[in-house]
LUMVO-251549 format. One record per residue (C-alpha): residue number from 1; x negated, y, z. Coordinates in steps of 0.001 Angstrom, whole numbers, plus 500000, padded with zeros to 6 digits. Layout:
REM LUMVO-251549
> num,X,Y,Z
> NUM,X,Y,Z
...
END
This chain:
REM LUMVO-251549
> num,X,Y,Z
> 1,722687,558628,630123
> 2,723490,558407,626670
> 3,723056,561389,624186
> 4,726759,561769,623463
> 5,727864,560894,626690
> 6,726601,564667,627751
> 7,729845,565930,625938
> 8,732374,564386,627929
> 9,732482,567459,630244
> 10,730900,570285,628123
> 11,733377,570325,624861
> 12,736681,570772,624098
> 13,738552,567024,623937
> 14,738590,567264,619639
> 15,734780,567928,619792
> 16,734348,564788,622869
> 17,736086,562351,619827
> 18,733824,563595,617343
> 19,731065,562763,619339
> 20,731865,559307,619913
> 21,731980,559087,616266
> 22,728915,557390,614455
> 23,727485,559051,611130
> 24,728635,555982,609679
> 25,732243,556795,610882
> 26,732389,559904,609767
> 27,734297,559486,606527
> 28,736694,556789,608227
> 29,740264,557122,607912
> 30,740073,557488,611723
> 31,737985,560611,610946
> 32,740181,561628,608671
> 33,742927,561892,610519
> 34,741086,563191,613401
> 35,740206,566343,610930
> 36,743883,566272,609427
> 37,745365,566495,613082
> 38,742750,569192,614463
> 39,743658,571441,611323
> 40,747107,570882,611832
> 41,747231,571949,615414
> 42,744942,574644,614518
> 43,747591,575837,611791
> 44,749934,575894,614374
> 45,748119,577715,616545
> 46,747793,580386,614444
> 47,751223,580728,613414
> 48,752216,580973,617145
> 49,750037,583928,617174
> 50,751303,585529,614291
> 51,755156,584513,615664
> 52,754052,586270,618861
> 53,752754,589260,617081
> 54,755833,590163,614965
> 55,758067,589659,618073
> 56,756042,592243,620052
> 57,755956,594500,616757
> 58,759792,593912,616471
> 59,760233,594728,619950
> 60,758298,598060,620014
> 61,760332,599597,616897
> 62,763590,598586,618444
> 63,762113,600239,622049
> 64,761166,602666,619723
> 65,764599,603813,617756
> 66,766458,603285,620529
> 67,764282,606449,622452
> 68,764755,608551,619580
> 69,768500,607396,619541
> 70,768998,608515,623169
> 71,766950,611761,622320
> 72,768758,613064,619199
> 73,772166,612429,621368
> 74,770970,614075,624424
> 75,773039,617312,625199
> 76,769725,618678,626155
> 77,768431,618137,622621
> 78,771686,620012,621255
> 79,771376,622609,623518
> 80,768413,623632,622799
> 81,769031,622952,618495
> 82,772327,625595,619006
> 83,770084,627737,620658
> 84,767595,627736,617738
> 85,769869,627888,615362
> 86,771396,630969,616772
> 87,768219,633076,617288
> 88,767570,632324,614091
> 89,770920,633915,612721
> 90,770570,636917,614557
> 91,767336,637661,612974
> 92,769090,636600,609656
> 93,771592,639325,610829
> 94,769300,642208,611271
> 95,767857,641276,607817
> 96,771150,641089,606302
> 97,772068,644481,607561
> 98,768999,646518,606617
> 99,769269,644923,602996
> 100,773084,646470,602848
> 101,771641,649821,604468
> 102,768741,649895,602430
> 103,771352,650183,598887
> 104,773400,653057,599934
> 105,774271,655314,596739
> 106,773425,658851,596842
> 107,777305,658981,596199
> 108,778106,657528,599648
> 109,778763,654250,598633
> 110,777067,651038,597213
> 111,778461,650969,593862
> 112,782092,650784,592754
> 113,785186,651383,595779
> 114,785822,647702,596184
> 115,781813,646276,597003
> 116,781794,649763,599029
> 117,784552,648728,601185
> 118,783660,645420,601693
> 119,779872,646620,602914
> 120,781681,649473,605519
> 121,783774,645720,606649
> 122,780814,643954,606725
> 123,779000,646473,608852
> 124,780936,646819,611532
> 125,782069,643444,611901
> 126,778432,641874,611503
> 127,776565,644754,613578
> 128,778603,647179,615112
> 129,777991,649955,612905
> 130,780528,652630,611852
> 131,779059,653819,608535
> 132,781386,656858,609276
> 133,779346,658031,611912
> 134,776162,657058,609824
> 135,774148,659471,608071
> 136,773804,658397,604098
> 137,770325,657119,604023
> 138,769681,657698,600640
> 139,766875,660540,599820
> 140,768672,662097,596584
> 141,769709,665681,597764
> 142,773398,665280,596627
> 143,773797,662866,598904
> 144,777430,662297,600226
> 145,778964,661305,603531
> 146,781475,658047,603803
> 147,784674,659984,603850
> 148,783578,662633,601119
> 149,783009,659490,598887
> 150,786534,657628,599536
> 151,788013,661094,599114
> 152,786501,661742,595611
> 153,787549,657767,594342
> 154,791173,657954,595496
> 155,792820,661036,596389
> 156,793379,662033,592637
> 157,793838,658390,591712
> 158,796052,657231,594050
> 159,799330,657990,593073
> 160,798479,658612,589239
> 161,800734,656492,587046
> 162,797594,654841,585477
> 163,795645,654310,588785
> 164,793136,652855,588137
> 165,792830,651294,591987
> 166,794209,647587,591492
> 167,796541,646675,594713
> 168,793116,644187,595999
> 169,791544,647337,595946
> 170,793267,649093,597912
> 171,793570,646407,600433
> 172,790347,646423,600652
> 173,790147,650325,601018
> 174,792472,650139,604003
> 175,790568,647948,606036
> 176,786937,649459,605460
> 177,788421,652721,606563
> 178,790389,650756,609424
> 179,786945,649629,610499
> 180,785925,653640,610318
> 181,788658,654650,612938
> 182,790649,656316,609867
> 183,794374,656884,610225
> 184,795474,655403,606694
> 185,798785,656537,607333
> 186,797666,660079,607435
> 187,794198,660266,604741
> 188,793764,663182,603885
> 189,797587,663630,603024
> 190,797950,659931,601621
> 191,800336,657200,603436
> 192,797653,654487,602625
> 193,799786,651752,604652
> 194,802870,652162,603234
> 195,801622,652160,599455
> 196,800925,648419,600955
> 197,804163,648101,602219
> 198,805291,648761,598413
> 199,802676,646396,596535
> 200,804025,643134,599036
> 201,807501,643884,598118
> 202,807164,644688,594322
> 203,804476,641108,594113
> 204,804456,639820,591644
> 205,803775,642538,589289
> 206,801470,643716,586783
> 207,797731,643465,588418
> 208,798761,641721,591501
> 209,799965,638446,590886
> 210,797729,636023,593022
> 211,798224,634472,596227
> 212,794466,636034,597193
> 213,795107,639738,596857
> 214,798226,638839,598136
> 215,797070,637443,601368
> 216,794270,640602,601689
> 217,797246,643193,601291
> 218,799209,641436,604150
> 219,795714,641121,606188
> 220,794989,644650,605779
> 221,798219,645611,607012
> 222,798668,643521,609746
> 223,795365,644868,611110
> 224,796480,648723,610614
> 225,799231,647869,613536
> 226,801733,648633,610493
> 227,805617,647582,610863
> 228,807026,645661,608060
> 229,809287,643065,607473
> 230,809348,638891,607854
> 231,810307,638764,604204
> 232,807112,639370,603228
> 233,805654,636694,605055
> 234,807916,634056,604331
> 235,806504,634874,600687
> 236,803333,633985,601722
> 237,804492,630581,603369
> 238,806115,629703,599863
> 239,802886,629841,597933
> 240,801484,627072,599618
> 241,801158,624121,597703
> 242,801939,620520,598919
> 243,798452,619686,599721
> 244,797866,622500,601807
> 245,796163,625145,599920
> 246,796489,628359,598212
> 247,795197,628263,594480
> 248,791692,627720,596109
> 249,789634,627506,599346
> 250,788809,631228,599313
> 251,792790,631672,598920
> 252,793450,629151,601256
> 253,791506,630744,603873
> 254,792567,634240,603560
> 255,796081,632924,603687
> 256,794903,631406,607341
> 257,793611,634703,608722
> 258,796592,636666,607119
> 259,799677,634269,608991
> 260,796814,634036,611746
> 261,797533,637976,612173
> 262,800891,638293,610842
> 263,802859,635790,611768
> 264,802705,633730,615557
> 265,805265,631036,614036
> 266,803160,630323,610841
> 267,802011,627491,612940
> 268,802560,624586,610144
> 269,801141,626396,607319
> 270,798729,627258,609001
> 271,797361,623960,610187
> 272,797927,622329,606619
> 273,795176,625141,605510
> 274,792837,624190,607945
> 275,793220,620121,607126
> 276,792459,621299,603304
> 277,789827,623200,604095
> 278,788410,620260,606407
> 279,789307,617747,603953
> 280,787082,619435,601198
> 281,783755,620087,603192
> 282,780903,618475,602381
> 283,780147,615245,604815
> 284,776222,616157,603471
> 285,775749,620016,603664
> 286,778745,620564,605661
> 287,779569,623562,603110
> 288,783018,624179,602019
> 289,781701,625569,598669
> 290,779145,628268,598094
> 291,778089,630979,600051
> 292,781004,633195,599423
> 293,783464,630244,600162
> 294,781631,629085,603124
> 295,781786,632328,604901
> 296,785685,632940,604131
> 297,785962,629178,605770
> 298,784033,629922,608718
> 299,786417,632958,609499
> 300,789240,630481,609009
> 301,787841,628091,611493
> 302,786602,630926,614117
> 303,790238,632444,613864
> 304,792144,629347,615027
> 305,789258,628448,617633
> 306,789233,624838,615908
> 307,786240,623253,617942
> 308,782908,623969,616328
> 309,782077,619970,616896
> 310,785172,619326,614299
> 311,783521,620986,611799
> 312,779412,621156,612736
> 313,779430,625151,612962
> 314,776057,625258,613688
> 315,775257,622745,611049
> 316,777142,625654,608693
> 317,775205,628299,609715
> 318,772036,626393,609672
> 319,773060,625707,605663
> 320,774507,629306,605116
> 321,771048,630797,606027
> 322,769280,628640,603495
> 323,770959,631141,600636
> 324,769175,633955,602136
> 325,766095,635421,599685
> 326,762631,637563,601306
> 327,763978,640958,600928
> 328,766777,640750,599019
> 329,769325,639625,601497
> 330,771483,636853,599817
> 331,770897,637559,596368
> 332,773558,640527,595606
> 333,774947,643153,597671
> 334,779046,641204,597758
> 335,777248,637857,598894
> 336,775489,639308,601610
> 337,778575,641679,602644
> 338,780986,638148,602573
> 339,777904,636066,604870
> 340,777023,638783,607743
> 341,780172,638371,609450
> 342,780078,634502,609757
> 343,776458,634547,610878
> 344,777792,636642,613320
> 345,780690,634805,614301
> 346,782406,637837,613938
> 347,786586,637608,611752
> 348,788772,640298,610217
> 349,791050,639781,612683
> 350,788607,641395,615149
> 351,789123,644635,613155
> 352,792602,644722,614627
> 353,791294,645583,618153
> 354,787741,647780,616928
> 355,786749,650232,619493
> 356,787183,653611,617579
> 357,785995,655651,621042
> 358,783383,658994,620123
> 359,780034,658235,621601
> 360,779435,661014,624659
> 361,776032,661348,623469
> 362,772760,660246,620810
> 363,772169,656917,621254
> 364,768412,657386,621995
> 365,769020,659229,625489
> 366,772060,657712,626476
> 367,771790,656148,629847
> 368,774043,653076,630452
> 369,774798,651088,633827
> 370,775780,647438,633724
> 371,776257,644649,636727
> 372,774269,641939,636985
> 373,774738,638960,638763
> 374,772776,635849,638973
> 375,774847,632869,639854
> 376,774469,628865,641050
> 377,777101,626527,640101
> 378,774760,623029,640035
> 379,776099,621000,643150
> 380,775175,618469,644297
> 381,771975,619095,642201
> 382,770602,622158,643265
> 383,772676,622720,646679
> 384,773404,626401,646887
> 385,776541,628181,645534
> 386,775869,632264,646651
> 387,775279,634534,643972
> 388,773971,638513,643536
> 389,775142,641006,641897
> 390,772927,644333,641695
> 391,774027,647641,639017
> 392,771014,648072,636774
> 393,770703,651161,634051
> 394,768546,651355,630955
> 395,768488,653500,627901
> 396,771374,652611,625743
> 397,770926,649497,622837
> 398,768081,648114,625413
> 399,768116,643796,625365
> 400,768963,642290,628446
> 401,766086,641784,629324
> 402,765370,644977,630403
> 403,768071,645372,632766
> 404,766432,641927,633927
> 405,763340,643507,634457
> 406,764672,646670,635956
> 407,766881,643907,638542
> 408,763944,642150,639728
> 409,762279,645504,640476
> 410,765259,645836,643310
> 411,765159,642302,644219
> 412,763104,639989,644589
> 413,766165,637147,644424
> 414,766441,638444,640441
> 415,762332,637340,639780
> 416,762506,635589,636434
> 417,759861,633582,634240
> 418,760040,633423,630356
> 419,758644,631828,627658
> 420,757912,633325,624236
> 421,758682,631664,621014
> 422,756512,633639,618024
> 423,758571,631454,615612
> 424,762116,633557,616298
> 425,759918,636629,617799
> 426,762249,635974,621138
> 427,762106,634769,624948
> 428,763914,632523,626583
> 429,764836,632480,629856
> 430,762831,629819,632134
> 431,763344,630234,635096
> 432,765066,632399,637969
> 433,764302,632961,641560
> 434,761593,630030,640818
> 435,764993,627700,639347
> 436,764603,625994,636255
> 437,765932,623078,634331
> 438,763809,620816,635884
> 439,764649,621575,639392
> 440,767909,619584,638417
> 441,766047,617047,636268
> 442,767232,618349,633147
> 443,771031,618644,633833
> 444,771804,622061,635005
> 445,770238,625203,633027
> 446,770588,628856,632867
> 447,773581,630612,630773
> 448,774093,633923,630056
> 449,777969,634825,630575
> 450,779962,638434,630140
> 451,781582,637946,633461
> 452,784999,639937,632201
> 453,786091,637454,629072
> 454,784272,634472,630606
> 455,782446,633766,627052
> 456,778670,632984,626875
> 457,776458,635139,625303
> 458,774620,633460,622696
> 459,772343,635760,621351
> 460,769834,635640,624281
> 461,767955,637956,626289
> 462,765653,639370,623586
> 463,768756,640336,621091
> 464,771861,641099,623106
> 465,772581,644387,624092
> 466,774776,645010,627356
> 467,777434,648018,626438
> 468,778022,650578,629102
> 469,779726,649164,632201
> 470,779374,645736,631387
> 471,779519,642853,633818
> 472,776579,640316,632533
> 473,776136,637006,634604
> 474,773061,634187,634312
> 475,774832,631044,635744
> 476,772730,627662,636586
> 477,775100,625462,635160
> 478,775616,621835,633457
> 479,776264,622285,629659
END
């Protein structure tokens, strides 16, 4: 057999033509175009490949975004984001407050009567605490309580000709001692509520010309439960300018809260504030100004329950907090007294209703009783619907979740696993009587409910603290 007859069978058909090719032959124009055509098809060969590659390539990003899509919008995701976020501002909370605590005067209050009455406001709004039944934390031996300091500012200034106690002021003073279970009718001799009742009906006048101290003056006497007359808040209505607001977005959301209180049928007004205050957030940092105008906002918003997906609260709060500094709360004493009640989620308005009953005894051997129930509301997912309830008692300002561990003691049905997260120095809830998210594939999960107003608890098991004959519910639930 012929030499180049043994690649018939053993090469590729190119390298079979080449063979039958002569040296002589080699630089033909049929062996030219033999090379030209095997290059060619190479060529293509290789940009198939490469055609091939970038397809797959293409393919996995868009597999890829489209994952991350689906995760960033899965309720799941946001649920567990709020729940960060949250955590987060209750630790922001307790900072807040111990900065404010930390710069009490020897005099009783934190500097002049105004930042004084907006810390006692703060307080109690932000954490529960009545400064009035505080003792003054300050180590100078003069040392005054609350009331001894309001009484030296304003009981011989009050009703001086030249007082120096602008109308803002006293607005202010009213509600701080509002929020201290003071009668401001009757303190310490002085009608308080109705020297109000005289600033709205002389405005404007001579230190009191602005829609803002305007709004706090009918605010602050709204919330005392004080009588007085529509007239006063149809001058309110009046201010309002055609685009909705009053002077400014602090103004404008003072107004809100004030009509909020005041006035039921303020119901226009009212809701051409909240487009301008809407209308002037940022679409970036979801801010509505800085820190001080953010926070009156956010009690603007709260106090007409506009949905928190409308305006991103937890976005706001997540922004807010970024204006906090180590240690020094957020910068100066009246920035961190405007923020604590919005991290909080706490309004004036809640001042209205504050709980002004004498503890029966010290906090730190107080026994408390609360119910507890553990509830299932997951069908067809998770098919049982019974629930337990068991009365647990613990020390007074204990977390929840040691009533959950004193429960689980009684029962076995209230056994609960949780999971610690260093980052927020907190637990979460995992799972209860061996039920978790999972059990429902990720669509049912555990909430924590007061079972009298039928609002969740956000706070969580390591920061909220049950109040004496409260009715606490964890219900397996879809979102």
């Amino acid at each position: 057999m012929d030499s180049d007859a043994k690649h018939t069978y053993a090469t590729p058909t190119h390298q079979y033509d080449l063979a039958r090719l002569s040296r002589t032959d080699l630089n033909s124009d049929n062996a030219r175009v033999l090379r030209k055509s095997m290059r060619t098809s190479m060529m293509m060969k290789i940009a198939l490949l490469i055609y091939a590659i970038a397809i797959t390539v293409v393919a996995i990003v868009l597999l890829t975004i489209s994952q991350l899509n689906k995760e960033s919008n899965h309720p799941c995701r946001n649920f567990y984001d709020d729940r960060r976020i949250l955590v987060q501002s209750s630790q922001v909370v307790a900072r807040a407050t111990n900065y404010l605590l930390a710069h009490q005067r020897a005099t009783g209050g934190w500097g002049s009567i105004t930042l004084t009455s907006q810390v006692v406001i703060a307080l109690r709004l932000g954490s529960g605490i009545n400064v009035a039944r505080m003792v003054n934390s300050s180590s100078a031996v003069s040392s005054l309580s609350i009331d001894e300091y309001y009484v030296s500012v304003i009981k011989n200034d009050m009703y001086q000709a030249n007082s120096s106690i602008t109308p803002g002021q006293l607005a202010y003073i009213v509600m701080a001692l509002h929020a201290m279970c003071k009668d401001t009718s009757q303190f310490f001799g002085m009608n308080l509520n109705q020297k109000l009742m005289n600033n709205l009906e002389d405005y404007p006048s001579k230190n009191f010309n602005h829609p803002y101290a305007y709004s706090l003056t009918l605010l602050s006497l709204c919330l005392t439960n004080s009588k007085y007359k529509s007239n006063l808040v149809h001058k309110l209505q009046v201010m309002q300018s055609s685009d909705g607001t009053w002077a400014d977005l602090d103004t404008t959301a003072l107004a809100i809260l004030a009509l909020n209180c005041a006035d039921s049928s303020s119901n226009s007004a009212i809701s051409k504030g909240i487009q301008a205050l809407l209308s002037k957030q940022s679409k970036t940092t979801y801010q509505f100004g800085n820190e001080y105008t953010t926070a009156h906002a956010v009690q603007a918003m709260l106090s007409q329950r506009i949905p928190i997906s409308k305006w991103n609260y937890m976005k706001v709060l997540q922004e807010l907090m970024k204006y906090e500094i180590a240690n020094e709360g957020f910068g100066r004493i009246d920035n961190t007294a405007a923020v604590l009640p919005s991290l909080a989620s706490a309004v004036y308005l809640d001042l209205k209703t504050v709980t002004c009953d004498e503890p029966n005894a010290s906090t730190e051997s107080r026994i408390i009783t609360i119910v507890y129930t553990v509830r299932y509301q997951c069908l067809p997912y998770v098919n049982r619907t019974d629930e337990k309830s068991v009365a647990v008692a613990s020390k007074a300002d204990s977390p929840m979740l040691t009533f959950m561990r004193a429960a689980e003691v009684i029962n076995p049905a209230y056994r609960f696993t949780v999971k610690y997260h260093a980052t927020f120095s907190a637990y979460t809830v995992e799972k209860i009587n061996n039920i978790s998210s999972q059990t429902s594939n990720q669509l049912c999960h555990w909430f924590l409910q007061d079972d009298v107003t039928n609002h969740e608890i956000m706070l969580g098991v390591s920061h909220y603290m049950p109040q004496n004959n409260a009715k606490i519910a964890f219900i397996y639930r879809r979102p």
